[in-house]
PDBQT receptor file of N, H, CA, C and O in Angstrom, charges set to zero:
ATOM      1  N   UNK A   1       2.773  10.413 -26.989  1.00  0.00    +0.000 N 
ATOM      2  CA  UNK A   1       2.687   9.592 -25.798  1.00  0.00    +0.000 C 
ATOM      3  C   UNK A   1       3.738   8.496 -25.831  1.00  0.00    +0.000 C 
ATOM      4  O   UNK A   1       4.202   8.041 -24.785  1.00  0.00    +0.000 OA
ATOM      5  N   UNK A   2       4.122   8.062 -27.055  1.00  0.00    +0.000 N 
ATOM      6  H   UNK A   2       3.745   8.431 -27.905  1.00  0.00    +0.000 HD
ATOM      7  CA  UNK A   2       5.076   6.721 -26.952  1.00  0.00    +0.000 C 
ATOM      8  C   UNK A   2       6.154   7.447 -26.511  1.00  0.00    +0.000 C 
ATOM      9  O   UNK A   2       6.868   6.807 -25.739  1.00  0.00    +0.000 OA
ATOM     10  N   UNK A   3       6.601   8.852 -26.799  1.00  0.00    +0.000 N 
ATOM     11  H   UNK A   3       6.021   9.372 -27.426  1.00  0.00    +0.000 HD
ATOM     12  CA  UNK A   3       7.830   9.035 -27.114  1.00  0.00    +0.000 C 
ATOM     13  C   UNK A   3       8.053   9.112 -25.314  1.00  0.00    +0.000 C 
ATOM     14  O   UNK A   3       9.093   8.802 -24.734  1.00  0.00    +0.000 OA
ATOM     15  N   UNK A   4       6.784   9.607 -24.664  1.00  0.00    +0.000 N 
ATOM     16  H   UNK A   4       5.939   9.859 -25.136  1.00  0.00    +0.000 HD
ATOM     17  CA  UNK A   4       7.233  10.054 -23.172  1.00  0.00    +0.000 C 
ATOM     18  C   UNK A   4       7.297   8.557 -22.341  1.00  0.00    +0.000 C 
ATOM     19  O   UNK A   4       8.064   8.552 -21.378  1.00  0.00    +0.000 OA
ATOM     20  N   UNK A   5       6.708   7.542 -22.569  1.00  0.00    +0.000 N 
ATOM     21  H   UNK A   5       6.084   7.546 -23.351  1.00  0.00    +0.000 HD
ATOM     22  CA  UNK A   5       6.999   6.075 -21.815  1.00  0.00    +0.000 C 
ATOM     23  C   UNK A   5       8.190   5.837 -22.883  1.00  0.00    +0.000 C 
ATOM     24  O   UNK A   5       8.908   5.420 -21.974  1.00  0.00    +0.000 OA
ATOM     25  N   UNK A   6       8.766   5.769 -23.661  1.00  0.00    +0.000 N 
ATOM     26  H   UNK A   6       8.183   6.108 -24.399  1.00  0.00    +0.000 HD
ATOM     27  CA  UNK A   6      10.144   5.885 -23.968  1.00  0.00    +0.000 C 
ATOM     28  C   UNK A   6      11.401   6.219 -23.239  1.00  0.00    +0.000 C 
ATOM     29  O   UNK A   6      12.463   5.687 -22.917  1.00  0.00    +0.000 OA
ATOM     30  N   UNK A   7      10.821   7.267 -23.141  1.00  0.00    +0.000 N 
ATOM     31  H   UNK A   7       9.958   7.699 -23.402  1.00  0.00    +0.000 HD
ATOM     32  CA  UNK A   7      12.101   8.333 -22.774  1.00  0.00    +0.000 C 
ATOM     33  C   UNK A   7      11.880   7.858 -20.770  1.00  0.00    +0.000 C 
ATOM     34  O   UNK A   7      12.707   8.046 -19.878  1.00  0.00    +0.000 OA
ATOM     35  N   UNK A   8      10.448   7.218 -20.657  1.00  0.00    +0.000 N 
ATOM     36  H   UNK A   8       9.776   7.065 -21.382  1.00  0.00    +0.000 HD
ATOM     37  CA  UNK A   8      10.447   7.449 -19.329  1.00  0.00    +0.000 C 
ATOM     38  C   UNK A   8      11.129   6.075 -18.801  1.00  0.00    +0.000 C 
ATOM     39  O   UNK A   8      11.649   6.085 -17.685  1.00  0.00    +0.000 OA
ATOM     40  N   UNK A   9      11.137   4.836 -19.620  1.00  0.00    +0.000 N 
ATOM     41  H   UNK A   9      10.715   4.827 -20.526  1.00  0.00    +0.000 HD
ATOM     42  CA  UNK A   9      11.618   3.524 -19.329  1.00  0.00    +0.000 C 
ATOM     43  C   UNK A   9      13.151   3.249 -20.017  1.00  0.00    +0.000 C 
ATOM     44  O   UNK A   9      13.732   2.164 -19.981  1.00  0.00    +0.000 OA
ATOM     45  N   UNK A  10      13.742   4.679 -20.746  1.00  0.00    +0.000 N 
ATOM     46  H   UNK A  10      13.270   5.560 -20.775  1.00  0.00    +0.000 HD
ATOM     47  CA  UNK A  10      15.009   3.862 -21.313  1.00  0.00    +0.000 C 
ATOM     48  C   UNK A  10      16.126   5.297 -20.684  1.00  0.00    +0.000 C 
ATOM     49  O   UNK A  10      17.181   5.587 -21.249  1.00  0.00    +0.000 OA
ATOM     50  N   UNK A  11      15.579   6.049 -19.407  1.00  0.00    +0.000 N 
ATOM     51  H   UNK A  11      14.723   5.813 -18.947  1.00  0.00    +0.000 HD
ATOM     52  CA  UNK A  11      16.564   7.072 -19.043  1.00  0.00    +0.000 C 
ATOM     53  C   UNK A  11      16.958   6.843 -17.227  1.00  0.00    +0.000 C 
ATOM     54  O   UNK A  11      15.974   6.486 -16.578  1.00  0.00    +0.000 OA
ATOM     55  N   UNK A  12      17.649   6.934 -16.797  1.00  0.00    +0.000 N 
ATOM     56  H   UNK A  12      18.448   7.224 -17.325  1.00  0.00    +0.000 HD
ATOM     57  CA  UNK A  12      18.226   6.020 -15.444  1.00  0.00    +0.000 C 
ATOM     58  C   UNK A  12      16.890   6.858 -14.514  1.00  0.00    +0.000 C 
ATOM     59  O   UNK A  12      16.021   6.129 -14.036  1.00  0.00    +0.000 OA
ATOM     60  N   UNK A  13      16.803   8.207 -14.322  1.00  0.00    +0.000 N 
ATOM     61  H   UNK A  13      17.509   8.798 -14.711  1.00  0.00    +0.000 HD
ATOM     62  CA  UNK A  13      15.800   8.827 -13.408  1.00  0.00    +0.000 C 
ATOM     63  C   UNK A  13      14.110   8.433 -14.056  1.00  0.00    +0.000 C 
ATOM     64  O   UNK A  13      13.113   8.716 -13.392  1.00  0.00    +0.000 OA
ATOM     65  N   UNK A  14      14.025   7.785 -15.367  1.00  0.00    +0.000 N 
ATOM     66  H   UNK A  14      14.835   7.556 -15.907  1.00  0.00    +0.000 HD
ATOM     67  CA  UNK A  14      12.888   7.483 -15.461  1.00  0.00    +0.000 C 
ATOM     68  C   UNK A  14      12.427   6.512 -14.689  1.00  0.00    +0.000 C 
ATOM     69  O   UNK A  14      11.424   6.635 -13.985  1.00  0.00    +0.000 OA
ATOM     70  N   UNK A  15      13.422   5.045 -14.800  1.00  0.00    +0.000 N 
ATOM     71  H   UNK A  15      14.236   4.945 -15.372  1.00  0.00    +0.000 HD
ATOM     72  CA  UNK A  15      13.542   3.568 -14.468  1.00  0.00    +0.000 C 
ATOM     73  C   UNK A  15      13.043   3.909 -12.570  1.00  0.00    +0.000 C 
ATOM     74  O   UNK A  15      12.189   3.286 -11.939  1.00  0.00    +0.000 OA
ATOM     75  N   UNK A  16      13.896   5.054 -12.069  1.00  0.00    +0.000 N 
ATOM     76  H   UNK A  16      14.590   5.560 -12.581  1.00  0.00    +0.000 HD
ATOM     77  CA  UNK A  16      14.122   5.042 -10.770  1.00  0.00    +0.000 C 
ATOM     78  C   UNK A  16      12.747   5.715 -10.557  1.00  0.00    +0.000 C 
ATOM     79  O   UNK A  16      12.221   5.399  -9.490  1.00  0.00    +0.000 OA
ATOM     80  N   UNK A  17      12.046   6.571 -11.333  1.00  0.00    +0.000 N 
ATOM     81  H   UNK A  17      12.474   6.827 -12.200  1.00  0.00    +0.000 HD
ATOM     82  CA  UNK A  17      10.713   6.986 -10.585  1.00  0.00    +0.000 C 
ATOM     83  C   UNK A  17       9.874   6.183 -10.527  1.00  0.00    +0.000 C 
ATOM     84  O   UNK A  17       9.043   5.989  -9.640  1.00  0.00    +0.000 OA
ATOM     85  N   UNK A  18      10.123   5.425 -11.920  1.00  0.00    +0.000 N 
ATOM     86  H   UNK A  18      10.798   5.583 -12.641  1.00  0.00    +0.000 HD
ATOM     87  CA  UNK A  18       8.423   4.158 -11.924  1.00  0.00    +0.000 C 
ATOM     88  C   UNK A  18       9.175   3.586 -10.860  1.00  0.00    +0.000 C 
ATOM     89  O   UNK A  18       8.606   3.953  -9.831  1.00  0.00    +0.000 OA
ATOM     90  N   UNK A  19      10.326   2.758 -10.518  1.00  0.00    +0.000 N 
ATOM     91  H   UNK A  19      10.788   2.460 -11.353  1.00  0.00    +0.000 HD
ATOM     92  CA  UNK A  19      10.366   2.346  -9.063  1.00  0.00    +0.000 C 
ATOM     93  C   UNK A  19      10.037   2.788  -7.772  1.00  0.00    +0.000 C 
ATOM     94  O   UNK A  19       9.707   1.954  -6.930  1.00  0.00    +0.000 OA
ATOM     95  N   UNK A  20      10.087   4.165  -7.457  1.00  0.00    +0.000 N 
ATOM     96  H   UNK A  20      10.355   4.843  -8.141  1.00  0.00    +0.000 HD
ATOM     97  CA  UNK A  20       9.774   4.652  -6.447  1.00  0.00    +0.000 C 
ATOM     98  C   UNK A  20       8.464   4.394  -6.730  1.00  0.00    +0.000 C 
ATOM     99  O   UNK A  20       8.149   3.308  -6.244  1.00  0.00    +0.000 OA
ATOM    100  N   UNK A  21       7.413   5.016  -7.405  1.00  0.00    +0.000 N 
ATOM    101  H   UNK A  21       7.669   5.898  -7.799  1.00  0.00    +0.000 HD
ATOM    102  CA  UNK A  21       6.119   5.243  -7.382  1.00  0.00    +0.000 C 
ATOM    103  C   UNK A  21       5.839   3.535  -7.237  1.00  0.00    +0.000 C 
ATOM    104  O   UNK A  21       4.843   3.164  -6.614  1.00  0.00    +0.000 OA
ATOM    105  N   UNK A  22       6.601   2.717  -7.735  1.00  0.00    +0.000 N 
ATOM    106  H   UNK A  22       7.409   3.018  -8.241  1.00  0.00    +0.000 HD
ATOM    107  CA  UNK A  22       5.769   1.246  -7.674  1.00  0.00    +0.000 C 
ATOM    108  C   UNK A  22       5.836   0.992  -5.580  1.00  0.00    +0.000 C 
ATOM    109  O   UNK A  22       5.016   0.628  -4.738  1.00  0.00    +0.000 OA
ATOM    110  N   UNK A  23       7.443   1.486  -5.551  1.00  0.00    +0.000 N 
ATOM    111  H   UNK A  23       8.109   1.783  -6.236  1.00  0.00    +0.000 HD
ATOM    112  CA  UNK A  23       7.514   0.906  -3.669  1.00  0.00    +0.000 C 
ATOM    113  C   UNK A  23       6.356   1.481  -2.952  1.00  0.00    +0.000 C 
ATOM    114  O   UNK A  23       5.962   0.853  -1.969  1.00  0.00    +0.000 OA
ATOM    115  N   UNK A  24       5.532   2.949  -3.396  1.00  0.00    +0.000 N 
ATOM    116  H   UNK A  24       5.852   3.459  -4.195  1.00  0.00    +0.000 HD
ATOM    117  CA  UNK A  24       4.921   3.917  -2.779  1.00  0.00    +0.000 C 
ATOM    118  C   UNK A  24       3.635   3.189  -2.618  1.00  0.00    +0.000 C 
ATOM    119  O   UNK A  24       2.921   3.100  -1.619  1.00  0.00    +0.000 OA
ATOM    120  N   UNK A  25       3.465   2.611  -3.985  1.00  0.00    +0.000 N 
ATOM    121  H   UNK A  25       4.045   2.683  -4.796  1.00  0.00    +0.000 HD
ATOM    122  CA  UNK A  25       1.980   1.987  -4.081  1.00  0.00    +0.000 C 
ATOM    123  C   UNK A  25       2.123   0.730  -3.347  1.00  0.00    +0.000 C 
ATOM    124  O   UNK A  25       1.101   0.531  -2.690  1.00  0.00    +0.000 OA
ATOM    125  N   UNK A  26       3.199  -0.416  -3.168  1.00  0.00    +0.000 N 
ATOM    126  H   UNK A  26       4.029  -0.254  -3.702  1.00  0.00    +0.000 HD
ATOM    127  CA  UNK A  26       2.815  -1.634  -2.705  1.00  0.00    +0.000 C 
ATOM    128  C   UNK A  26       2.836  -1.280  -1.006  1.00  0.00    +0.000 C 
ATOM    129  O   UNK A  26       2.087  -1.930  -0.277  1.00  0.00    +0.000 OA
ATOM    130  N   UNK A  27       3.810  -0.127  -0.371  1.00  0.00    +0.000 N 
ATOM    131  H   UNK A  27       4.419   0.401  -0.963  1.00  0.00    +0.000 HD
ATOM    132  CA  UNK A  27       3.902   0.218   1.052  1.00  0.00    +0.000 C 
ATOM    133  C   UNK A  27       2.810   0.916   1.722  1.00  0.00    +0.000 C 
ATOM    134  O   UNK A  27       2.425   0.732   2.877  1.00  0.00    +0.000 OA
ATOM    135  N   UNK A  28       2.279   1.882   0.712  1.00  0.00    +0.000 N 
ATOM    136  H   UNK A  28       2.592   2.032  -0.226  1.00  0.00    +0.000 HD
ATOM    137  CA  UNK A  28       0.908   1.568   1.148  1.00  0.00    +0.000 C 
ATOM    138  C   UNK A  28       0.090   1.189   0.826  1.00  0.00    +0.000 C 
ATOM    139  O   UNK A  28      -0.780   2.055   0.911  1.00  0.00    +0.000 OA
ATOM    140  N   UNK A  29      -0.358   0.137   0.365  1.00  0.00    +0.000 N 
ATOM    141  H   UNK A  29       0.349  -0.566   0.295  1.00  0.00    +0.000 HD
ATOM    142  CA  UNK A  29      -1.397  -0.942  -0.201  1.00  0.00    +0.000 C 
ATOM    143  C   UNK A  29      -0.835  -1.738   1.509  1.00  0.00    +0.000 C 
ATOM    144  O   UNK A  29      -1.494  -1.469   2.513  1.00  0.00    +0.000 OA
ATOM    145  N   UNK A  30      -0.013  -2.363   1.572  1.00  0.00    +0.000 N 
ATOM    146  H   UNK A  30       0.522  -2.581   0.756  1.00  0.00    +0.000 HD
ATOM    147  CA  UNK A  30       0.693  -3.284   2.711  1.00  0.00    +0.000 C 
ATOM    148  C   UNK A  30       0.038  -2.225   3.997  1.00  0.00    +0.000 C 
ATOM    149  O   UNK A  30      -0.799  -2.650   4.794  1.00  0.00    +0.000 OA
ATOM    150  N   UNK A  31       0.495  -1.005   4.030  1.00  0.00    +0.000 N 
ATOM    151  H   UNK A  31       1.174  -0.659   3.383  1.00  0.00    +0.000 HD
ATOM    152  CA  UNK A  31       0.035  -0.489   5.694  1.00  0.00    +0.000 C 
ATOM    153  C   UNK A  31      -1.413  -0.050   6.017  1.00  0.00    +0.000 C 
ATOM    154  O   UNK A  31      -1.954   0.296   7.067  1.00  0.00    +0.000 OA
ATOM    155  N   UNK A  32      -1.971  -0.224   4.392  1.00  0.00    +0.000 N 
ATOM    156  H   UNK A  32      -1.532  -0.506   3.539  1.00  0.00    +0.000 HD
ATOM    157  CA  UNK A  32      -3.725   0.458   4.507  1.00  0.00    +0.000 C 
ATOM    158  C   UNK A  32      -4.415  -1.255   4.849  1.00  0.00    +0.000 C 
ATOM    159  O   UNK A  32      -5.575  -1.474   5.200  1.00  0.00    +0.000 OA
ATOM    160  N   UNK A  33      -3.236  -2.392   4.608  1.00  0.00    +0.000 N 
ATOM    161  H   UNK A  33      -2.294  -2.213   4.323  1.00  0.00    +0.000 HD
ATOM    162  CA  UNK A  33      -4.138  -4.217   4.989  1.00  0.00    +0.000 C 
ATOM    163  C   UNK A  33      -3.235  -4.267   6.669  1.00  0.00    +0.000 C 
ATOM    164  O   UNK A  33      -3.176  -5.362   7.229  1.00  0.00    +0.000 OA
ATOM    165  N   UNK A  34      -2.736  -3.312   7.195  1.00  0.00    +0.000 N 
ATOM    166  H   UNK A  34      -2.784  -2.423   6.740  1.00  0.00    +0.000 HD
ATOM    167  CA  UNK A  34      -1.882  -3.853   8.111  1.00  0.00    +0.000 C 
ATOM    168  C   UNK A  34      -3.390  -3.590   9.402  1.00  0.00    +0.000 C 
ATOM    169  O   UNK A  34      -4.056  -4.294  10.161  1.00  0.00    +0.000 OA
ATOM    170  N   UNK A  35      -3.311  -2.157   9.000  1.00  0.00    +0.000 N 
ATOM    171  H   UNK A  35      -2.770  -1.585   8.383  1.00  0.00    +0.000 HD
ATOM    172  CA  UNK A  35      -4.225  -1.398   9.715  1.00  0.00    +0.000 C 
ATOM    173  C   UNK A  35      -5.606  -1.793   9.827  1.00  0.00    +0.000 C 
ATOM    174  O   UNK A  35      -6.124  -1.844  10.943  1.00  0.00    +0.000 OA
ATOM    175  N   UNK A  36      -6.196  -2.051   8.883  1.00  0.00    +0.000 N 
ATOM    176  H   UNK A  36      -5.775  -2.009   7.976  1.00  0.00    +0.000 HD
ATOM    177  CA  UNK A  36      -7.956  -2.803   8.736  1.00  0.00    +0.000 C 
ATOM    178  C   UNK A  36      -7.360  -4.200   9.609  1.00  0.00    +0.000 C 
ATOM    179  O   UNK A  36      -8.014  -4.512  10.604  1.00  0.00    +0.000 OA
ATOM    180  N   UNK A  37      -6.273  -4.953   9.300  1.00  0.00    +0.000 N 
ATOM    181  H   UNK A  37      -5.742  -4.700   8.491  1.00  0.00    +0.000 HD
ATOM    182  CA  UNK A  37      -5.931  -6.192  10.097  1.00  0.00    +0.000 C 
ATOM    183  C   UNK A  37      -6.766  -5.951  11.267  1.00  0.00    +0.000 C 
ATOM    184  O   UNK A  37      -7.823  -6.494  11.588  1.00  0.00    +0.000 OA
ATOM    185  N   UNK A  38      -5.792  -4.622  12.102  1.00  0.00    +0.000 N 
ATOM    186  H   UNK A  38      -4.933  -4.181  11.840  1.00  0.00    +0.000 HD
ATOM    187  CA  UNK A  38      -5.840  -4.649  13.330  1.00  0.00    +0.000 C 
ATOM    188  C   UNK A  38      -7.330  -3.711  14.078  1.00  0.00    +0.000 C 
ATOM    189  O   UNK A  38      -7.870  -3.736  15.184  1.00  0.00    +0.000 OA
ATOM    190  N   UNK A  39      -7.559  -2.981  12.859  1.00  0.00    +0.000 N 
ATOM    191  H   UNK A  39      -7.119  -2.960  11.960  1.00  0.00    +0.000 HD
ATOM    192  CA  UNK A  39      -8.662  -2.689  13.421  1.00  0.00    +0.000 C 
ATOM    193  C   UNK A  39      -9.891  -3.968  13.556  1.00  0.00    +0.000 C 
ATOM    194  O   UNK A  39     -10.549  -4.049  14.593  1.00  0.00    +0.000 OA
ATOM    195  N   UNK A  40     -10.104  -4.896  12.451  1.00  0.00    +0.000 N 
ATOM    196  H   UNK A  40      -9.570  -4.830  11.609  1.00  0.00    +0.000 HD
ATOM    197  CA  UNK A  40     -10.738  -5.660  13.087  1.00  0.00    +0.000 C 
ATOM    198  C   UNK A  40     -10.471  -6.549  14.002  1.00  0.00    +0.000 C 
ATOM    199  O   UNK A  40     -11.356  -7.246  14.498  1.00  0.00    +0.000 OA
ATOM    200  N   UNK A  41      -9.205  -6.633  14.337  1.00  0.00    +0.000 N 
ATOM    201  H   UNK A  41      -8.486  -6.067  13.934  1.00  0.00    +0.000 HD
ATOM    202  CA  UNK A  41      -8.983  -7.568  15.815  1.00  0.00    +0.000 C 
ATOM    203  C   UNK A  41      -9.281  -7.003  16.617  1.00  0.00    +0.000 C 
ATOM    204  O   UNK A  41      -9.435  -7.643  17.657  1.00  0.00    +0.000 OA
ATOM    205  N   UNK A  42      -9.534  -5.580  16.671  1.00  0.00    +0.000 N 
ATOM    206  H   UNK A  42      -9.409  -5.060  15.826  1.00  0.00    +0.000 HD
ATOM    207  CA  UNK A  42      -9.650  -4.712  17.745  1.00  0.00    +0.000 C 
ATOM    208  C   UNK A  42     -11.004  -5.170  17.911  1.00  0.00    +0.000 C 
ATOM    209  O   UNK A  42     -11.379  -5.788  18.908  1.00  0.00    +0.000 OA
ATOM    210  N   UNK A  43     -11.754  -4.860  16.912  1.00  0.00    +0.000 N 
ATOM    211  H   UNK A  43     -11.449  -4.358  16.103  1.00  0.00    +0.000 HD
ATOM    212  CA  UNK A  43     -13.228  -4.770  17.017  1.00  0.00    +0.000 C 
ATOM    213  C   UNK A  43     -13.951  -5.920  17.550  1.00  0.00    +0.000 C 
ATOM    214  O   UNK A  43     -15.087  -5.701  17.971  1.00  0.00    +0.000 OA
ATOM    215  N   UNK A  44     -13.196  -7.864  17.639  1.00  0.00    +0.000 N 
ATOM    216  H   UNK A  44     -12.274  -8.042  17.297  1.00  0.00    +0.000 HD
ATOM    217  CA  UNK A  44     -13.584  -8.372  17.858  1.00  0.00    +0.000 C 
ATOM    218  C   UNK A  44     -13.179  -8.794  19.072  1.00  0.00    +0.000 C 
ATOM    219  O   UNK A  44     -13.876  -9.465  19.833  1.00  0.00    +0.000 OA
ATOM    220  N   UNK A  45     -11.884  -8.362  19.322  1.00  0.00    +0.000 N 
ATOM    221  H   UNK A  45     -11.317  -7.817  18.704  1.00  0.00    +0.000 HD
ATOM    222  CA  UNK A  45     -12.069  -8.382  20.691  1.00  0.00    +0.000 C 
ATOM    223  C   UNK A  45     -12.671  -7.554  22.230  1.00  0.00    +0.000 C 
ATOM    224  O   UNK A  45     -12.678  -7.651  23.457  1.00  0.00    +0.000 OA
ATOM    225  N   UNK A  46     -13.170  -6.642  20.988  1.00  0.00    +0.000 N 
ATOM    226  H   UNK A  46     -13.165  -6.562  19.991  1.00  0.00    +0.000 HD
ATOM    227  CA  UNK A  46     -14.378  -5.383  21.979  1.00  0.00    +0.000 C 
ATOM    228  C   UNK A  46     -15.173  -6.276  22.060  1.00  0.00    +0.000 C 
ATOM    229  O   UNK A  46     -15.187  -7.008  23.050  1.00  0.00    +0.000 OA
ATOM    230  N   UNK A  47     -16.012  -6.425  21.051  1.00  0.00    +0.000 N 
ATOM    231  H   UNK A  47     -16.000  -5.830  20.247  1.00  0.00    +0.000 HD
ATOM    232  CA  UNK A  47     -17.194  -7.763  20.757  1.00  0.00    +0.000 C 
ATOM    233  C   UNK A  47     -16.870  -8.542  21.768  1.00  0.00    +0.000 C 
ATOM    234  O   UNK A  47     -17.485  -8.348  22.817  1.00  0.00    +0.000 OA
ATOM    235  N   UNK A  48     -16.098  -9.346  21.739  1.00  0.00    +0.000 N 
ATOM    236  H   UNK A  48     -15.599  -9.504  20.887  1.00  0.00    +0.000 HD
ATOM    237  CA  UNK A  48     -16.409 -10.406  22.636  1.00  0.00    +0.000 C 
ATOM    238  C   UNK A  48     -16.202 -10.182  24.256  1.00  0.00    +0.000 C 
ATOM    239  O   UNK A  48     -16.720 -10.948  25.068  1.00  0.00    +0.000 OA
ATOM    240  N   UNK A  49     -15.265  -8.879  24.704  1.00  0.00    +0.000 N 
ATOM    241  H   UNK A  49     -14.843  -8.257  24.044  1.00  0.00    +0.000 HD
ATOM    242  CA  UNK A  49     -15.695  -8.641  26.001  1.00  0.00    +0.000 C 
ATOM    243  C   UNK A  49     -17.107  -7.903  26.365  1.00  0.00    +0.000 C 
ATOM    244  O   UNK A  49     -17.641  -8.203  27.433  1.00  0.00    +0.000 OA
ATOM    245  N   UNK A  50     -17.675  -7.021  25.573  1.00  0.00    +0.000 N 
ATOM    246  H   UNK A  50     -17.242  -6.777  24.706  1.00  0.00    +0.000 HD
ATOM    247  CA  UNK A  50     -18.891  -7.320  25.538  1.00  0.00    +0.000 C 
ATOM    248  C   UNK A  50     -19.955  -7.873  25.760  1.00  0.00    +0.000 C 
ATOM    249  O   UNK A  50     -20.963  -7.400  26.285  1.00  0.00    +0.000 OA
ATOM    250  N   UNK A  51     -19.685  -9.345  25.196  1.00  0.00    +0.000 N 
ATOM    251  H   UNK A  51     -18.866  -9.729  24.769  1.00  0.00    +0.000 HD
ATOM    252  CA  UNK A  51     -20.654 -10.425  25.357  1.00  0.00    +0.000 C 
ATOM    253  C   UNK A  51     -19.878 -11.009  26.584  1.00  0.00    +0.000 C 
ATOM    254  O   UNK A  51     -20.812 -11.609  27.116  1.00  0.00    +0.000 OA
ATOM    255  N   UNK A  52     -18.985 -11.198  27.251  1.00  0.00    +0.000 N 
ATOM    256  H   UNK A  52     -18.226 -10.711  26.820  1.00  0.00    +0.000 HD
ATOM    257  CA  UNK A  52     -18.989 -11.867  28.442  1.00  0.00    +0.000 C 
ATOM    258  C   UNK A  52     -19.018 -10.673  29.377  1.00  0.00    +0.000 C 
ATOM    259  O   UNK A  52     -18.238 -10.885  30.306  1.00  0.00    +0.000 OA
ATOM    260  N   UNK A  53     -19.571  -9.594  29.475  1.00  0.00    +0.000 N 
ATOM    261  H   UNK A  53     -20.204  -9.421  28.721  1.00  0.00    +0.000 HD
ATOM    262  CA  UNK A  53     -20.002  -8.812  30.233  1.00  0.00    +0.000 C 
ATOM    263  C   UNK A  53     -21.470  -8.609  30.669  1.00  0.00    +0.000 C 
ATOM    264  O   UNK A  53     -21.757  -7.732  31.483  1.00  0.00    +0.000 OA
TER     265      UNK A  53
């Protein structure tokens, strides 16, 4: 196991995958909080036409 995080942090396509896989995880971590954002704005502004209906 050492030898493969070795080989995976000291070879140029290793460096570049843990980067990709890191952009993959924070872009969607970022569009799965973008989305709940807006779904609950959605939801509260159903809610409240609702109640003034």
């Amino acid at each position: 196991m050492s030898n493969a995080i070795k080989d995976l942090l000291s070879s140029d396509v290793g460096i570049m995958s843990v980067a990709v896989i890191t952009a993959i995880i924070v872009m969607g971590s970022y569009i799965a909080w973008f989305v709940r954002k807006h779904v609950r704005e959605e939801e509260a502004a159903q809610a409240a036409k609702q109640r003034r209906n």
